[in-house]
Every structure is written in structure tokens, then in C-alpha cells.
C-alpha positions, 0 to 999 in steps of 0.5 A: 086278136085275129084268127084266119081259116082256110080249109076244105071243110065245105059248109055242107057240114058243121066242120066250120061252124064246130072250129069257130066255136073251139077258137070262141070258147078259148079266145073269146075276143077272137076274130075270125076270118074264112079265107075260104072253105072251099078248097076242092077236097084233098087238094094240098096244092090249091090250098097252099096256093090259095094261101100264099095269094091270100096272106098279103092281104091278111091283118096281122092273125094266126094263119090256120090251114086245114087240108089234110087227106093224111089226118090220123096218120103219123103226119106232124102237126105243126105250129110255126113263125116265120122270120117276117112274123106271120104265124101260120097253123096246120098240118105238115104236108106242104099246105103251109110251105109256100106261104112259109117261103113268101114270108122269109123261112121259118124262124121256129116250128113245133109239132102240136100233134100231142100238143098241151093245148089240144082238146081232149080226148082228141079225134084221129080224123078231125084235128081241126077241131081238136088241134088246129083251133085250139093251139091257133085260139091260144097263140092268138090269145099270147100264147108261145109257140115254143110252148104248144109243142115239141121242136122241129128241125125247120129243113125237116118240114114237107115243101111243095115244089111248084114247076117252073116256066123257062123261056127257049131259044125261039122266045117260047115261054114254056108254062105250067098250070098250077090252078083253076078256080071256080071260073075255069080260069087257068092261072100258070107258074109266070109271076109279073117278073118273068114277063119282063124277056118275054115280049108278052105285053098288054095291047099283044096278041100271044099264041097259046099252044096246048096238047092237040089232043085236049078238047075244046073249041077254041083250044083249035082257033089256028089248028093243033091246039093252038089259039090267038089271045089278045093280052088284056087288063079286064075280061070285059075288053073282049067278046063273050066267049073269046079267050084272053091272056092277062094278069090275074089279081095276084100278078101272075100270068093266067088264061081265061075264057070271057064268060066261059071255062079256059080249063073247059074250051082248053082242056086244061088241068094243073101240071099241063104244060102251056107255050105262048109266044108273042104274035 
């Protein structure tokens, strides 16, 4: 029995160690797994980007994510199985969908909120100890789903709705940032399918424009915030400090900065707008 974790806890505190012990004390045999704990505070939409990347090289687990700003409000609480199997366990604001949505839909979704299973008394302000670890430790044990909760109509739940590239009459691709990790790479909203009409390739060169007002010195290498970079594999195929377009581990279109910040030298943030073109 194998449960992840995935949240915005930090290790500054004891928030991670406390659900650990919850999910030992009820599952004993439990495994856990930290996807990671260092989601940026309150920020849903990494963690459920972080999670759907995450998910395909996950064993077979109860999946629990905790990025909750609205914790103690009336937000469901949910344990749910999607149609491929995966079991995934957290709060109902969108954390959970995008890896909901990578792995068929959901089949069945119950709210745990007020759930059997929880600790009591139950805090309003941390429920990934009194909720979320101790319905994923007795799902993981064998556990029903149907039996943590009380019903909810899947089409009801709360989705993230990420933006979409497109591809424009001259060839533009037009992007999205949708994250940037701890590196400052920027990764944007082209998955390894929409490549294929670009004419983006490995071995090009694309031009990258961003908004001419953002900072940076390389996001100006050809004037009005726009600037050349080769389509790499590796960011070692490049000189320090020169910006490059490649695919990032999960297959998705991203820009960086050899041993540098592209957010930084771009000025770049999550929902800015990007257009390549091939040069």
C-alpha cells in the first residue's frame, strides 16, 4: 500500500512529518511517497500541474493533494476514482482535476469533509491531518470509497481551465505560460502533439517574443522584446547564459535560460502570453 503526497506544506514546520505519522498510525504498512512539499503557498494551479506530471511515474497509491487556501470554508473535501483506477484525495478547488482529466474522468467522487474516517475533533485550518491522511491511510488499507463519504455528482466538481496555444495565419504559435519552477524555466501551454504544424523542430532557431515592456536583457537580443533561441535537447548544448526552446521532461514546449532564470531575463510569469515562430 502506497500513499503520495503533494502539498504546500514546506519542511519549516511540522505539517508534513504530523500527516506522515496520521497515515502510519492507520495504515502501518503504508509507504509514503513526498511528490513534493514545495508547492509556492496557495497556488492551486502548480499543484495541479505538479501532479498530473508527477502521476504517470507514480506506482499504483492513493494520490493526496493538499493546496488549500480556502481550507475551513465550505469547499468540499473529496476522495475520488477516476475510470483508469487512480485514486486521488484532496480538496475540491481544482488541485486534483487536471490529473483527474489525464486519467479518464472520474468514475466515483465523495465528499470526506464530515467523513466517518477523519480525526476528531477535527481542525478548520488543517485538514491534511484531520481529513486527507486519514481517509487516503484507510483507502490504502482497502478501504471503499463509497464508504468515506457522502456522494458528489462528478460534473459538480471544480476544474482548472488552462489556456490554449493556437497556431495563426502567418505560423505564429501564440503560448501561455503556464509555470515556472525553481530554475525559472517557463514551461508553456504546447504539449509534444501541437509541435507537429509548427515548424518548431530540434536543430532550429525560433524567435521568441514577449511583451516589450518586460525586463531582462535577453528578452531584447533583436529589439522589442524579442529574442533568438536554438531548439535544444539539453541545456549544456548552449553557452551559459543563452536562452533556449526545448522540451522539458514532461514533453511540453519550455523556454529557459542556460544557468540563468528565462522568467528573470523574460520577464515572465504564468498566463503571459508567448509567440514563437520558426526563423
Amino acid at each position: 500500500m502506497i500513499v503520495t503526497l503533494l502539498t504546500d506544506y514546506g519542511y519549516d514546520d511540522e505539517f508534513v512529518g504530523i500527516c506522515h505519522g496520521v497515515i502510519l498510525k492507520i495504515a502501518p504498512q503504508a509507504r509514503i511517497v513526498d511528490i513534493t512539499h514545495g508547492i509556492p503557498r496557495h497556488d492551486v494551479r502548480r499543484g495541479a500541474v505538479v501532479l498530473r506530471n508527477a502521476l504517470p511515474y507514480m506506482p499504483k497509491a492513493v494520490h493526496v493533494a493538499v493546496v488549500d487556501p480556502q481550507v475551513g470554508s465550505e469547499r468540499r473535501a473529496l476522495a475520488l476514482r477516476c475510470n483508469d483506477g487512480t485514486v486521488l484525495v484532496g480538496p475540491d478547488n481544482g488541485v486534483l482535476s487536471l490529473a483527474w482529466e489525464q486519467s479518464g474522468g472520474v468514475e466515483l467522487a465523495v465528499d470526506v469533509k464530515r467523513s466517518p474516517l477523519r480525526l476528531e475533533p477535527a481542525s478548520a485550518t488543517f485538514h491534511g491531518r484531520d481529513v486527507f491522511s486519514p481517509v487516503a491511510a484507510h483507502l490504502a488499507a482497502g478501504g471503499e470509497i463509497a464508504d468515506a463519504g457522502d456522494p458528489v455528482d462528478p460534473d459538480a466538481l471544480v476544474r482548472i481551465d488552462l489556456p490554449q496555444p493556437r497556431l495563426e495565419g502567418d505560423g505564429t504559435l501564440v503560448a501561455h505560460v503556464v509555470t515556472v519552477d525553481g530554475y525559472g524555466n517557463v514551461t508553456l501551454d504546447v504539449g509534444h502533439e501541437f509541435l507537429a504544424g509548427t515548424g518548431l523542430m530540434l536543430g532550429g532557431v525560433a524567435e521568441v517574443e514577449v511583451d516589450a515592456g518586460g525586463d531582462g536583457g535577453a528578452a531584447v537580443k533583436l529589439g522589442g522584446g524579442r529574442v533568438a533561441a536554438p531548439f535544444v535537447m539539453a541545456f549544456a548544448d548552449v553557452e551559459p547564459g543563452e536562452t533556449v526552446v526545448y522540451e522539458d521532461a514532461s514533453r511540453t514546449l519550455a523556454l529557459a535560460v542556460n544557468r540563468g532564470s528565462a522568467a528573470a531575463e523574460l520577464g515572465l510569469q504564468p498566463d503571459d502570453e508567448v509567440r514563437l515562430r520558426p526563423r
